[in-house]
RODO-2510 file (C-alpha; in nm, 4 decimals, decimal comma):
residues 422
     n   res          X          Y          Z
     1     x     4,7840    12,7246     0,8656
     2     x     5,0506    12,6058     0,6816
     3     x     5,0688    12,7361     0,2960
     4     x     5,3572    12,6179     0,0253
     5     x     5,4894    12,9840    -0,0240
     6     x     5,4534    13,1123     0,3190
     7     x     5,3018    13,4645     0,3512
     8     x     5,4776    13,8129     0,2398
     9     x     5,1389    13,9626     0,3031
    10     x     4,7654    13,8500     0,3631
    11     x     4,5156    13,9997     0,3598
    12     x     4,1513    13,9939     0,5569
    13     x     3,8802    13,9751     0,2528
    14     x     3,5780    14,1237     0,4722
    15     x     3,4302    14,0678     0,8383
    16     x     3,2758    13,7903     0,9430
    17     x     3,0080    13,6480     0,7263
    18     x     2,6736    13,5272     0,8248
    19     x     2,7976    13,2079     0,9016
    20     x     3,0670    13,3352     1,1207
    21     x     3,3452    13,2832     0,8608
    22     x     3,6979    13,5466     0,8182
    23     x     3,8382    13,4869     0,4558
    24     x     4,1908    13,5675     0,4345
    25     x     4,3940    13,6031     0,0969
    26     x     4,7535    13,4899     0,1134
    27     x     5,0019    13,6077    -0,1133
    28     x     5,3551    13,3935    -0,1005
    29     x     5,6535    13,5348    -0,2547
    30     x     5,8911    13,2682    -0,1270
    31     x     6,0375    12,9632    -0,3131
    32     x     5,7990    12,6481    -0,3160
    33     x     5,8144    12,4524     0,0151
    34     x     6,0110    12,0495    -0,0599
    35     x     5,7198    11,8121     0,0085
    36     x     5,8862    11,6837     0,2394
    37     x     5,8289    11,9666     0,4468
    38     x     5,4481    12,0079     0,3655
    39     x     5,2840    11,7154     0,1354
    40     x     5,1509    11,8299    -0,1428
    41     x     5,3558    12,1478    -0,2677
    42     x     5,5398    12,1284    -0,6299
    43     x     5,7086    12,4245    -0,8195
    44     x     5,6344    12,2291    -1,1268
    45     x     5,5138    12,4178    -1,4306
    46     x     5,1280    12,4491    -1,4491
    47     x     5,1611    12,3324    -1,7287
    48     x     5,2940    12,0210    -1,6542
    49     x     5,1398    11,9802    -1,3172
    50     x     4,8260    12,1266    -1,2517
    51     x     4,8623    12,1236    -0,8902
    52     x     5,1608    12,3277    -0,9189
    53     x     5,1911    12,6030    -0,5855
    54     x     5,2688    12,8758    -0,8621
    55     x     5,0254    13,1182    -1,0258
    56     x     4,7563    13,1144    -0,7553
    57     x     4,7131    13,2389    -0,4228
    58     x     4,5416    13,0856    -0,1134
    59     x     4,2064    13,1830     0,0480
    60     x     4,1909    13,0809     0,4304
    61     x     3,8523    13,0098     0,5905
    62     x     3,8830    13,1326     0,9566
    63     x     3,5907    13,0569     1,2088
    64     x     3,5355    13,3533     1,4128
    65     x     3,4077    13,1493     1,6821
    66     x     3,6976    12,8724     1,6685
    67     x     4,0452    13,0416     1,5048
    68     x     4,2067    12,7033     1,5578
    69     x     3,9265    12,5616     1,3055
    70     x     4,1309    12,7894     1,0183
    71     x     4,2110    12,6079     0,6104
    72     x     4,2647    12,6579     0,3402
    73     x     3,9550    12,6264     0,1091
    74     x     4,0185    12,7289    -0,1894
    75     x     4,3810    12,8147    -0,4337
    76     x     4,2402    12,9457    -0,7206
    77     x     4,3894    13,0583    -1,0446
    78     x     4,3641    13,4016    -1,0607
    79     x     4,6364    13,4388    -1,3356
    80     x     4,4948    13,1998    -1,6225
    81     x     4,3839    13,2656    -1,9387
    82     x     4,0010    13,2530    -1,9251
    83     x     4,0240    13,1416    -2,2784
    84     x     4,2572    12,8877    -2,3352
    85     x     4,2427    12,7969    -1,9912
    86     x     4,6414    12,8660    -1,9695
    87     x     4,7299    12,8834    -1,5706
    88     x     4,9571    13,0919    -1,6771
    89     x     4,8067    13,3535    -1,8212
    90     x     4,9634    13,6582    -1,7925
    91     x     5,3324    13,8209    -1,8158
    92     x     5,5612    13,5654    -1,8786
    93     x     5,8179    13,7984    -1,7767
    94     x     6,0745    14,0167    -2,0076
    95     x     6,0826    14,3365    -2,1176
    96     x     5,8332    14,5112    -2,3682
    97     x     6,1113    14,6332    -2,6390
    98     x     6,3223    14,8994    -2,6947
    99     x     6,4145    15,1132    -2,3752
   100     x     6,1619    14,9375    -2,1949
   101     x     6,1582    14,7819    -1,8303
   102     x     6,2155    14,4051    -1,7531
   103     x     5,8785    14,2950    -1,5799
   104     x     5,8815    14,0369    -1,3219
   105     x     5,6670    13,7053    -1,4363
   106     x     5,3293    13,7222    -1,2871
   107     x     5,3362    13,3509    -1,0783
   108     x     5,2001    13,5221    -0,7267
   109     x     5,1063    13,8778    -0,5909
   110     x     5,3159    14,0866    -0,3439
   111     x     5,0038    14,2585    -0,1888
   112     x     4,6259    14,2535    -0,2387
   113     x     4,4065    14,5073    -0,0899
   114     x     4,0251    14,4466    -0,0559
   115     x     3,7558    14,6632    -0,0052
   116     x     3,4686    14,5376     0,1113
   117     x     3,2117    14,8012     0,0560
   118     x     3,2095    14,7321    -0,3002
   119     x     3,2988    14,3919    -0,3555
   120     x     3,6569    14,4535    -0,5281
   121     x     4,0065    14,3693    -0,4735
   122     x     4,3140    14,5201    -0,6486
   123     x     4,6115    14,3155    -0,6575
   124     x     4,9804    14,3927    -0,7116
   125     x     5,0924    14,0981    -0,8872
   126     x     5,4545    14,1253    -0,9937
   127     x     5,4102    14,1339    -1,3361
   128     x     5,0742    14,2692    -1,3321
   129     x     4,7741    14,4893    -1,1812
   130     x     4,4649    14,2859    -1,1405
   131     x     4,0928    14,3557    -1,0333
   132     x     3,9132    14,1503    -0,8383
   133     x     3,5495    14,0335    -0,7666
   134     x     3,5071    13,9505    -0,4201
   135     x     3,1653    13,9599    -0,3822
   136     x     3,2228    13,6001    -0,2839
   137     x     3,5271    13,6446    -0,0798
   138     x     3,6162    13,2184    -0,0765
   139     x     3,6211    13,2603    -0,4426
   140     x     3,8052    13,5590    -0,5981
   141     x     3,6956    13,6301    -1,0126
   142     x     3,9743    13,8450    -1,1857
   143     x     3,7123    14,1191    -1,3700
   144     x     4,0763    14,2578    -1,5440
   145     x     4,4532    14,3078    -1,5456
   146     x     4,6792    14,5741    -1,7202
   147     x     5,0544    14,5580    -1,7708
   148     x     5,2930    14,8765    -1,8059
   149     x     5,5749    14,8519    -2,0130
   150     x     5,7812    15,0790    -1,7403
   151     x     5,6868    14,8538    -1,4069
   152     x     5,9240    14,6178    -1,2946
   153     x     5,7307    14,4751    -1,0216
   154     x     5,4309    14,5705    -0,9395
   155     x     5,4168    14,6215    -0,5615
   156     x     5,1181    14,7306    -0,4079
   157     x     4,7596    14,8936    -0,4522
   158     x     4,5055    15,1413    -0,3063
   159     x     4,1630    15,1782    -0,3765
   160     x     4,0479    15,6086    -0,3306
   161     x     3,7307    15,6307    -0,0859
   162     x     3,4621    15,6077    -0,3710
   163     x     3,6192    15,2958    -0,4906
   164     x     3,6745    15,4507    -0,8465
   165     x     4,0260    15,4276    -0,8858
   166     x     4,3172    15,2419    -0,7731
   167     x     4,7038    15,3753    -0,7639
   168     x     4,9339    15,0775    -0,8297
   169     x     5,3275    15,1086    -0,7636
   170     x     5,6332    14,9545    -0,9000
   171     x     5,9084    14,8796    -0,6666
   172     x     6,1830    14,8842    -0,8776
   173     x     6,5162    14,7468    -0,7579
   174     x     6,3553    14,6072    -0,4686
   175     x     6,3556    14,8969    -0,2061
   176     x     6,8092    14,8726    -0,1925
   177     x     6,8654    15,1136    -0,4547
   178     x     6,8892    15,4824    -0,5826
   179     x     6,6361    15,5085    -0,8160
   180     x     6,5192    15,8827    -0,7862
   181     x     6,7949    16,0170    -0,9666
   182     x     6,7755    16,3203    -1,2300
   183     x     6,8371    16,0241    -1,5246
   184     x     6,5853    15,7891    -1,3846
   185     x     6,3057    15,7752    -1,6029
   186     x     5,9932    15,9305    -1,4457
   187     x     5,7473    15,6478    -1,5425
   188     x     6,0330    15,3835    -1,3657
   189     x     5,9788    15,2961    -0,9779
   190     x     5,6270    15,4996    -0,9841
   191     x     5,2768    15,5047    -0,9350
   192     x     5,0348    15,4203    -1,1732
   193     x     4,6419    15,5924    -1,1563
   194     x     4,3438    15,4048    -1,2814
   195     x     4,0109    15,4468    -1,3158
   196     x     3,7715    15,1878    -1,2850
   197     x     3,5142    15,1789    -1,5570
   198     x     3,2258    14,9132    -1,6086
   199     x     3,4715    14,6852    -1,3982
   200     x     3,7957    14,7623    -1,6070
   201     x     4,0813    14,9309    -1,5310
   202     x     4,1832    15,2573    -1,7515
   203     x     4,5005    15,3648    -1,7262
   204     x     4,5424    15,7691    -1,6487
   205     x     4,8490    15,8780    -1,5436
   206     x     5,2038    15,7978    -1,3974
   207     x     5,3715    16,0090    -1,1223
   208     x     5,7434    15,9762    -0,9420
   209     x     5,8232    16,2423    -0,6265
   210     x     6,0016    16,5155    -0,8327
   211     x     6,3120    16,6286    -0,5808
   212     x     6,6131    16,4162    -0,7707
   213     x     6,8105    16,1856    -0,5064
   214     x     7,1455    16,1302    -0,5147
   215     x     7,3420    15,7463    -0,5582
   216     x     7,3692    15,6837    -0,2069
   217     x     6,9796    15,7333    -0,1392
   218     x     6,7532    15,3926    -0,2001
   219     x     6,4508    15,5350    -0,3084
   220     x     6,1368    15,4163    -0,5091
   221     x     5,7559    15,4047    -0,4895
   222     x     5,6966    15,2584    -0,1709
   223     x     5,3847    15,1859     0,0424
   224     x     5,0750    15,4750     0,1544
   225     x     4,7366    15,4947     0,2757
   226     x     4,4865    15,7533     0,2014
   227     x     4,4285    16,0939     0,3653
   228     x     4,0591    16,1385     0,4244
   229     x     3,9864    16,4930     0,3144
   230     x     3,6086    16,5058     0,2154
   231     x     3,5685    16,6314    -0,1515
   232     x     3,9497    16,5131    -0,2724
   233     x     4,1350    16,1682    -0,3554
   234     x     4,4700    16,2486    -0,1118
   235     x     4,7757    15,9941    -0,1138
   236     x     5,0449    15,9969     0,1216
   237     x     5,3162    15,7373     0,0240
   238     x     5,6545    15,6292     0,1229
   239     x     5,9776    15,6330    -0,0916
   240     x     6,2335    15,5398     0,1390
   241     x     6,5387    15,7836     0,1441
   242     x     6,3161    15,9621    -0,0980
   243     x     6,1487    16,0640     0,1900
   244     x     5,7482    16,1044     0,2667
   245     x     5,5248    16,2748    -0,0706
   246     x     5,2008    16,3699    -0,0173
   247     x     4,9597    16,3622    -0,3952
   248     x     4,6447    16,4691    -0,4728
   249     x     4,5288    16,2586    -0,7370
   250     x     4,1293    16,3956    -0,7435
   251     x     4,2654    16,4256    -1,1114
   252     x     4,3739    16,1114    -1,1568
   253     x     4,5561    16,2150    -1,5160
   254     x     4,6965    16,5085    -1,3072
   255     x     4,8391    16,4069    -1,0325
   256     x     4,9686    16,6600    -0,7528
   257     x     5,2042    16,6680    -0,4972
   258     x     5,1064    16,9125    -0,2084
   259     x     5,3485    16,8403     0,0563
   260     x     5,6652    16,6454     0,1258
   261     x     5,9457    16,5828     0,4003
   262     x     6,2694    16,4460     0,3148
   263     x     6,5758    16,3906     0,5557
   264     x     6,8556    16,3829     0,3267
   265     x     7,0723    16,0627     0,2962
   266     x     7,1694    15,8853     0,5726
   267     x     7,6140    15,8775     0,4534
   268     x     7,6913    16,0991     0,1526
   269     x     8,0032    15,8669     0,0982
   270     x     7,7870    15,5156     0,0627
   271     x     7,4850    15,4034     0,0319
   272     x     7,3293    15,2697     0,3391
   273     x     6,9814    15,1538     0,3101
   274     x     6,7129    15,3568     0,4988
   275     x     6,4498    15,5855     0,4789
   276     x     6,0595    15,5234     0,4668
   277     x     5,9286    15,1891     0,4489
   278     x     5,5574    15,3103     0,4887
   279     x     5,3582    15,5906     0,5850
   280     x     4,9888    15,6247     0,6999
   281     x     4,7564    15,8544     0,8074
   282     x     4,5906    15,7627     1,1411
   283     x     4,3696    16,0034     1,3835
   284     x     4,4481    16,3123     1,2574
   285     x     4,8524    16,2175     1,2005
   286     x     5,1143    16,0628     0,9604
   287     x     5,3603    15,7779     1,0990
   288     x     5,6273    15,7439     0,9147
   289     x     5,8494    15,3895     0,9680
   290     x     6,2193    15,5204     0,9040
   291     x     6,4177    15,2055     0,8501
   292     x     6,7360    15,3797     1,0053
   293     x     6,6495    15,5847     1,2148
   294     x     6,2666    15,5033     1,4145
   295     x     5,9162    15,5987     1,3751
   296     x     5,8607    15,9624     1,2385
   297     x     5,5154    16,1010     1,3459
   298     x     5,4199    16,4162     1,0997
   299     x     5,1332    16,6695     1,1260
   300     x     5,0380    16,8333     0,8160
   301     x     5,0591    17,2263     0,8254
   302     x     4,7859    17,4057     0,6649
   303     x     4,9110    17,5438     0,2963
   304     x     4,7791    17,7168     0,0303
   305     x     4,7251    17,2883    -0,1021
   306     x     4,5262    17,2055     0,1980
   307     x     4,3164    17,4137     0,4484
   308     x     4,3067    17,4273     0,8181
   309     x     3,9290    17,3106     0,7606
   310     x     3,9908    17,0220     0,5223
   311     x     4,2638    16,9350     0,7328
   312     x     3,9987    16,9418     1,0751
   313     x     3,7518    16,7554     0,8700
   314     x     4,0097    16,4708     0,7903
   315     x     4,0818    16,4481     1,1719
   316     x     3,7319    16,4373     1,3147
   317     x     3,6479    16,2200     1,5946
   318     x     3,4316    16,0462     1,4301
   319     x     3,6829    15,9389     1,1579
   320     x     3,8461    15,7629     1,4650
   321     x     3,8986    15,3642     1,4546
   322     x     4,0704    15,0909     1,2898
   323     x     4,2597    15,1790     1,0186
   324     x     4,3594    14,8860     0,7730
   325     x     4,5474    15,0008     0,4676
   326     x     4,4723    14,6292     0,3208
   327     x     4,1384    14,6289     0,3978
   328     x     3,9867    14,9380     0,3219
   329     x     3,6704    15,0604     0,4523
   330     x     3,4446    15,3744     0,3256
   331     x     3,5044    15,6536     0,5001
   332     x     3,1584    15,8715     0,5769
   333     x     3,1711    16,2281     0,7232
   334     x     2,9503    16,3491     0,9482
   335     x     2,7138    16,6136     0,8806
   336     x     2,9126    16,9497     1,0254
   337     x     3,0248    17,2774     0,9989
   338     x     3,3880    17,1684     0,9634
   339     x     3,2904    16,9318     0,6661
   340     x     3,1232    17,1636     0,4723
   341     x     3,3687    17,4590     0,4881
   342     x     3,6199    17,1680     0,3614
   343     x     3,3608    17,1856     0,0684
   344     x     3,3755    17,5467     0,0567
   345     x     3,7129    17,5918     0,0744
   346     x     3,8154    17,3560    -0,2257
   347     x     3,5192    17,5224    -0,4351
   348     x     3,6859    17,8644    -0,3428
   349     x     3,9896    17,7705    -0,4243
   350     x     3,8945    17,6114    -0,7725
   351     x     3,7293    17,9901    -0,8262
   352     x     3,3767    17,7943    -0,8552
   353     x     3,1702    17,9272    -0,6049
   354     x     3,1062    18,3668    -0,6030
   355     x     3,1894    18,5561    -0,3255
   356     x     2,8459    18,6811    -0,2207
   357     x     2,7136    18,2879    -0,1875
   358     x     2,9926    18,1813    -0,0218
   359     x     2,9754    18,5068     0,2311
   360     x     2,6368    18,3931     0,2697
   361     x     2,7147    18,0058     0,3670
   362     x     2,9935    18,1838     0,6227
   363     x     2,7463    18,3362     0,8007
   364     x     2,4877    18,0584     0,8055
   365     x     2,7731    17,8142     0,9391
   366     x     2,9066    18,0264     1,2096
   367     x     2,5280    18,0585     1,3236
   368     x     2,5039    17,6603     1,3143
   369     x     2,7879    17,6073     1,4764
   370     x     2,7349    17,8449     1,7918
   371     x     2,4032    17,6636     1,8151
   372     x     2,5292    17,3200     1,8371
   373     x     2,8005    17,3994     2,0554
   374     x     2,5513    17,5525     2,2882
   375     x     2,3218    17,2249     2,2100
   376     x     2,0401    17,4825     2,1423
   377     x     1,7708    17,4139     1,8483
   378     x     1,6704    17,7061     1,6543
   379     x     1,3662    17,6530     1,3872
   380     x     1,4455    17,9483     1,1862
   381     x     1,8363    17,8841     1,1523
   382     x     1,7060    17,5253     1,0656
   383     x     1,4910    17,6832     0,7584
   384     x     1,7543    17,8980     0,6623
   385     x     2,0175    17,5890     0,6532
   386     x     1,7592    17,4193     0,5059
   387     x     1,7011    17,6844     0,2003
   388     x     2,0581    17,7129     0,1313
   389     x     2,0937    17,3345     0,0687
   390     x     1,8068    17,3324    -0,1848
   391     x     2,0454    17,6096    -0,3557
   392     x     2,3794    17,4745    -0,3283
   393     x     2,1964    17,1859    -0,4627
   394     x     2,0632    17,3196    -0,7596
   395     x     2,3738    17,4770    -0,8288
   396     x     2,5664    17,1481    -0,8135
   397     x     2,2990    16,9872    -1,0628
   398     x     2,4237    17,2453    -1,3150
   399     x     2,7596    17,1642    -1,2914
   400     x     2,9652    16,9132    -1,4234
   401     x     3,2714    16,6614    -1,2785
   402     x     3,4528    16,7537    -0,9373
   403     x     3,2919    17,0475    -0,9032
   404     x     2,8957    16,8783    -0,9510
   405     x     3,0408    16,6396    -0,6634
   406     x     3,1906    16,8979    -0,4279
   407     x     2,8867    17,1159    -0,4403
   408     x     2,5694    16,8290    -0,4049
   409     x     2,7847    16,6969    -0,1211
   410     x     2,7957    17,0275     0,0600
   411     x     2,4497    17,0250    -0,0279
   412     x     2,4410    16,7473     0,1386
   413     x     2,6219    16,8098     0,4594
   414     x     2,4011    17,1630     0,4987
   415     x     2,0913    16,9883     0,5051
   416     x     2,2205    16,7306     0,7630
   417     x     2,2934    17,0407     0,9896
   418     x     1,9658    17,1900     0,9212
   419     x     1,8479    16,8579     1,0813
   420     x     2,0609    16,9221     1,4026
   421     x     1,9264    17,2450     1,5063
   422     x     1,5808    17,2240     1,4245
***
């Protein structure tokens, strides 16, 4: 399928429908095609020419049963102004003022991530951060869009598992330069954390890997994927020579790095560009692509950050599968032992949870967990499971935020084992 700005990225919208249709968003970052190469493209001004192949993007139509059968079926508007009916109707590119960034125009998106489960799409669209209704994927609805007076182009987005926020980052400099320094402002070349509220995006927080690079190191917010540790929003992102961070951002206005790896610069003398392009976690690991020098595969090492059983519980086998960091699905743990001393651990470690009750769950997991390893059923260990979720349950109903969550999902996981060995 031929489009009149090519394709940086696209991006599949949701499986098949029940007509047996893919939709596919395309995002082209490249000059406007001559119509003489494909009819019908113009880098005119939308305002002059409202055909113009600028501020829109393209949504392909791809029968699952005949591929060949792909179109385009739709170029809609996602940047205009809903009420003057402007095309253009977001950044017109600039800077904000005084000691402010200069923002890319927003006349296309560099990526757009979907996610399915819940109907939304975030898009990274140079000059702004959008939200997106896709619960018609052929015919995407902007719901919002924020601007930050310290991005210079926005870059890409991720949704967390609950599909309640969404980290935006801002390539600055375009992935060639050193821009981790110790006088590069913190809120330049970052990420961005939003929460999503009645369908709008609140800003929360900015945060930039810490360890200062020197000139000859390219570095800036770069592209990540999610760790799935039940109970916690986990980020592990890419920043070229800046190496590989790893941020918890379950606080979204407190964001946390909890590991990192960084190989120093490639020449001390000049700077030669390298260093992550990506990083994502896939089956238990992290792959890191190193421009310079290959593919980097990482295991994480439990820390006094991250637990030997939240780190188990994010490698499970039934976590296994495709992994799209475009197209993000909704992770669901399984009801086990593992899972819910992953629970345990983080409400230990947030000093939420006393020591006889969590003695207490010890002892009724290890008991659980001989018995399903021995595939044995056991009525009274079922009871007792059983019991202790009605508590941990209760417990979580008088509590409040992260820690409400951690505890009615343990709750949660318990009773599922009390199911398994009755």
């Amino acid at each position: 399928v031929q489009t009149c700005r090519g394709s940086h990225t696209h991006t599949v919208a949701q499986n098949a429908d029940e007509d047996g249709n893919i939709y596919v968003y395309v995002s082209g970052t490249s000059r406007v095609r001559d119509d003489e190469e494909l009819a019908g493209c113009s880098d005119d001004s939308p305002f002059e020419n409202p055909e113009s192949a600028l501020f829109r993007i393209e949504v392909i139509e791809i029968p699952e049963d005949n591929p060949a059968a792909a179109q385009i079926v739709n170029r809609p508007f996602i940047f205009s102004d809903p009420d003057s009916g402007t095309l253009a109707g977001l950044w017109d590119g600039g800077d904000h003022g005084d000691g402010t960034q200069t923002t890319s125009q927003t006349n296309q998106c560099h990526d757009i991530t979907t996610y399915p489960d819940i109907g939304l799409a975030a898009g990274a669209c140079s000059g702004n951060g959008i939200l997106l209704d896709i619960s018609d994927p052929s015919d995407p609805q902007r719901l919002d869009q924020v601007i930050d007076p310290g991005f210079a182009y926005w870059h890409s987005a991720t949704f967390n598992n609950d599909g309640t926020k969404v980290i935006f980052t801002d390539e600055w400099g375009g992935g060639g330069r050193p821009r981790c320094r110790a006088q590069d402002p913190l809120t330049w070349g970052a990420d961005a954390f939003y929460d999503i509220v009645d369908g709008k995006l609140q800003f929360r927080s900015h945060y930039k890997m810490s360890a200062p690079q020197t000139d000859t190191e390219n570095c800036v917010a770069h592209n990540g994927s999610l760790i799935p540790v039940p109970g916690r929003d986990i980020f592990v992102q890419a920043w070229y020579q800046g190496g590989v961070s790893v941020v918890d951002f379950t606080d979204s206005s407190n964001p946390t790095e909890i590991a990192y790896f960084d190989r120093g610069p490639i020449d001390t003398e000049e700077l030669i560009t390298g260093g992550y392009w990506s990083t994502y976690w896939y089956n238990g690991r992290i792959y890191g692509t190193e421009i310079s020098r290959g593919l980097d595969v990482f295991e994480m090492q439990p820390s006094d950050f991250m637990t030997e059983n939240e780190l188990a519980a994010a490698s499970l086998e039934a976590l296994k599968g495709t992994v799209n960091a475009q197209t993000q699905e909704m992770v669901t743990w399984p009801a086990v032992p593992v899972v819910a001393r992953a629970y345990q651990d983080q409400l230990l470690r947030d000093g939420e949870i006393d020591a006889g009750q969590s003695r207490e769950l010890t002892q009724v997991l290890d008991r659980a967990e001989r018995l399903l390893e021995a595939d044995n059923g056991n009525r009274n260990a079922s009871r007792e499971l059983s019991d202790l979720a009605e508590q941990l349950e209760e417990e979580g109903e008088s509590r409040r935020g992260i820690t409400r969550k951690r505890y009615l999902e343990l709750a949660a996981t318990v009773s599922g084992i009390s199911e398994a060995v009755r």
